[in-house]
N, C-alpha and C positions, 0 to 999 in steps of 0.2 A: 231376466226381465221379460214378463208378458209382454207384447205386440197384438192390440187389437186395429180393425178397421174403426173410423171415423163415423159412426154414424154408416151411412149407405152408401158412401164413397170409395173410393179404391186407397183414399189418405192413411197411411199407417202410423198409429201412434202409441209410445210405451203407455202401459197403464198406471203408471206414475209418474205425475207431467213434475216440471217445474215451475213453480209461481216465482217471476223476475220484480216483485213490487218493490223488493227491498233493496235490490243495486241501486247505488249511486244516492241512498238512504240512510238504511240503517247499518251498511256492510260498505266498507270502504275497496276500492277495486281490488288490491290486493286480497284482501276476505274474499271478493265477488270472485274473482280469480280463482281463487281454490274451489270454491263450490260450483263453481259453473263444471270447473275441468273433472271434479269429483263425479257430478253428475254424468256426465258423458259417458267417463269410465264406466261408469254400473249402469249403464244400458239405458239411462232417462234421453226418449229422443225428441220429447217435448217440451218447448219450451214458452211458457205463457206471459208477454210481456203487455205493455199499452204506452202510448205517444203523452199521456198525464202521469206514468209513476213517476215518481221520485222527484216532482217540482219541476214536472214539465220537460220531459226527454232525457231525463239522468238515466234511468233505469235503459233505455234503447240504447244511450251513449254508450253505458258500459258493455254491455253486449258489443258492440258494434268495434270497441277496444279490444273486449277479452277473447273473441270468437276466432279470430283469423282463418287460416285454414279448416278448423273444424266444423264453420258454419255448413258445409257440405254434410254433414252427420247430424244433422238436427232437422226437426219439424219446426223452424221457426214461426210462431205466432204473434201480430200486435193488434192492436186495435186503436179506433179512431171515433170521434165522434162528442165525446165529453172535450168542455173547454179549455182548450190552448190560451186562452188569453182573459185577463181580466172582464175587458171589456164587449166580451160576447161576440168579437168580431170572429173567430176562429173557432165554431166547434159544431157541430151538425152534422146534418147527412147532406147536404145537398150537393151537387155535382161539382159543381164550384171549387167547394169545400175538401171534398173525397181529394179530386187531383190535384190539391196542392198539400192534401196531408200526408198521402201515401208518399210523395216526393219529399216528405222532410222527415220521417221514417226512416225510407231508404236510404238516407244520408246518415242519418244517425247510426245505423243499424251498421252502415258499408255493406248494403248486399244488394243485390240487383234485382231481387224477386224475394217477395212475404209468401212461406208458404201458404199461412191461414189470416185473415184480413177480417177481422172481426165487430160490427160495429157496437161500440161499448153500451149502446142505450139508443130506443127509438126517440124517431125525430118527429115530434106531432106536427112541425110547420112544413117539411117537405115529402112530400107525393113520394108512397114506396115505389110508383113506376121507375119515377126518376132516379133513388138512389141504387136500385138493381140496374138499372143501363148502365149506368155509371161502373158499379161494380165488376158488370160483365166486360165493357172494353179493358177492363186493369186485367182481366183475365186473359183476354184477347192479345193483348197486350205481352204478355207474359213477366208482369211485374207482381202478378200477384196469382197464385195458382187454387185455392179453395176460400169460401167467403164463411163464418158465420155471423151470426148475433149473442149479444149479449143481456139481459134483461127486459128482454121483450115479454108483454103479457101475453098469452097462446094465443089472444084472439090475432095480434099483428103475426105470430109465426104462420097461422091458417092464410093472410091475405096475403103476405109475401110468397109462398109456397103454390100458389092459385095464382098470382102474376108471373113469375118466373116459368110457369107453366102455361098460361097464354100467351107470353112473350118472346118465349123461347130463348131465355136464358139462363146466367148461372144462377143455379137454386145454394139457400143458406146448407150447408151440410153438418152445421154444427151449433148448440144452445149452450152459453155458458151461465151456470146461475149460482145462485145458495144452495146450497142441498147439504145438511151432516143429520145426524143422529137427531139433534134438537131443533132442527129448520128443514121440516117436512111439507111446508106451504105448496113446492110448485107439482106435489103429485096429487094436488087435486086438477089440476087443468093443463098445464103446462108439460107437463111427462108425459100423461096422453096423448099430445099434438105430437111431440116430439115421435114418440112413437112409431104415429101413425102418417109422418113424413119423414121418418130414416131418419132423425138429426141425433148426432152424438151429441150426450151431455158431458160436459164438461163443470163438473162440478166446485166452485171455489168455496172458501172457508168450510175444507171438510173437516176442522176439529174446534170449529165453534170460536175462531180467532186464540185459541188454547185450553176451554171450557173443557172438551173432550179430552183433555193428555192427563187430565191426574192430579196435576201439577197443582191445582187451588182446592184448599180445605175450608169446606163448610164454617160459616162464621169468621175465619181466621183472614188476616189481610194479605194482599195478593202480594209477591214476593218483589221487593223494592226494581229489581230489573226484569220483570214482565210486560209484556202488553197491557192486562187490565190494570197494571199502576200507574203504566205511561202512556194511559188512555183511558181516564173513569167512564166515559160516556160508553166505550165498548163492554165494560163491566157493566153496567149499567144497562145493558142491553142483553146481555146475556145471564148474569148471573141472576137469575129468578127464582122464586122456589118451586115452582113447577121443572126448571132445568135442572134444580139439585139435588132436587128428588130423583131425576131422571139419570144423571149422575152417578147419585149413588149407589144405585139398584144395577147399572150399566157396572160398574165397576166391580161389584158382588159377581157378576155376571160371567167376567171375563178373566177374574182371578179363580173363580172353581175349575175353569178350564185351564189354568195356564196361563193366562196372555194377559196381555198388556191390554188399555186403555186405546192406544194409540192405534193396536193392534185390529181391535176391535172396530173403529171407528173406519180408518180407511178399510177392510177387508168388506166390510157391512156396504161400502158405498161401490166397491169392488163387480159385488158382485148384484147390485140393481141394475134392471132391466135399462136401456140406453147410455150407460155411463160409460163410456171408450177411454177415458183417465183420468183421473183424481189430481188437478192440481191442490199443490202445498208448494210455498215459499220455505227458505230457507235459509241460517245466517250464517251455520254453521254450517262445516265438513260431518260434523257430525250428523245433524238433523237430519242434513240428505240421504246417509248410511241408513237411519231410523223409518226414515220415509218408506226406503228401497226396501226394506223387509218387511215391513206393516201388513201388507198384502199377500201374505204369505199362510192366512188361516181362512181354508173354505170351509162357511161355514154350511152345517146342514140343514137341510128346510125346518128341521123343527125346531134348530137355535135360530131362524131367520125368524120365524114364528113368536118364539118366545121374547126376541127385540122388539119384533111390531108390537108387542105386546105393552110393552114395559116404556115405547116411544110415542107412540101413536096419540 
């Protein structure tokens, strides 16, 4: 397993993270259990959860179960900020907020310190000053040791990165957003900030929520235990024909060489400029295996070429 730096920080992470959305979900702890310890095995030391998977702390719970001893061998990651509660009383960035979510985390979690403390979405009602003080005693602290963001427009990554630097505190060191083959939006502004403030990306839904694996044929209905059948609005969202054009040509593409679909996808996201690990979830022992080799075809600038081409 590659080991990149985080963004500009001295944080070390596989470049094959793990997406935790599906614990205590769609994979029953046992399941969660084998794939967690799976992971480990084959060198994933990344692990990307949040305080809302799985109906509001199931997914932290299971971690917090299956981890024991091991958590010492992980990059553990959660995040905070989207609603814990119905009634809007529990979800934001405010300082308030921050200290009493990270402490229900950490309980969840059973661990004493987040390595990465990530806030899942910006807070237009509270002051970035405020939510970086905040962040910086949890660091102080030592309950929490690197911070990023999640879905931030670049323009708030530019004014956080410009406070944290008049303030003199902890700077985000890390962007987590959309990014695959077919959701190329945030390199028109957002990759550049990234950039141009060290922030590792960490990119989720790198295969298009399943778009990208192969697995759905043109016209035909998506396969009774999939994602896009046990989710039409994600179908819905993805499957266009601008995507299945894009698809299909992606696919011509990576069978004259050899490879896989899958292949293709995570190694193409592998190797763009600020990406430090490709999260993907998992349900299977299997998938993780499929993850952990995916990355494994560098490709060369003129097949990087010939995708921008065929994506773009």
């Amino acid at each position: 397993m590659q080991i990149r730096n985080l963004g500009g920080s001295g944080l070390r992470v596989s470049a094959v993270g793990l997406g935790c959305n599906n614990f205590g979900q769609r994979t029953d702890l046992e399941t969660s259990r084998k794939v967690i310890h799976k992971a480990i095995d084959l060198g994933i030391t990344l692990f990307d959860t949040a305080d809302i998977y799985a109906g509001m702390g199931g997914s932290e719970t299971v971690l917090g179960t299956v981890l024991g001893d091991r958590r010492k061998d992980i990059v553990l990651a959660t995040k905070y900020a989207k609603p814990m509660a119905t009634d809007g009383t529990r979800q934001g960035a405010s300082r308030r907020y921050i200290m009493s979510a990270v402490e229900a985390s950490l309980t969840r979690l059973k661990t004493d310190y987040i390595d990465l403390y990530q806030q899942h979405d910006y807070d237009p009602l509270t002051p970035m000053e405020e939510t970086l003080r905040a962040l910086d005693d949890l660091v102080r602290q030592g309950k929490v040791r690197y911070i990023g963001n999640s879905n931030f427009p670049a323009w708030r990554i530019a004014e956080a990165e410009m406070l944290a630097r008049q303030m003199n505190v902890s700077r985000f060191v890390s962007c987590q957003d959309e990014y695959s083959l077919v959701v190329r939006g945030i390199e028109k502004d957002l990759l550049p900030a990234a950039e141009e403030y060290k922030l590792g990306l960490l990119p989720f839904f790198p295969l298009a929520s399943g778009l990208l694996t192969g697995k759905y044929k043109r016209g035909a209905a998506a396969p009774a235990d999939t994602r896009f059948a046990k989710a039409p609005a994600l179908k819905d969202r993805y499957v266009t024909a601008r995507n299945e054009d894009i698809v299909e040509k992606l696919q011509a593409f990576a069978q004259a060489r050899g490879h896989t679909m899958l292949e293709l996808a995570f190694s193409w996201l592998a190797q763009r400029p600020q990406v430090s690990s490709v999260i993907a979830g998992a349900t299977r022992v299997e998938q993780v295996e499929q993850n952990v080799k995916a990355i494994g075809w560098t490709l060369s600038a003129e097949e990087m070429a010939q995708v921008d081409e065929i994506t773009k």
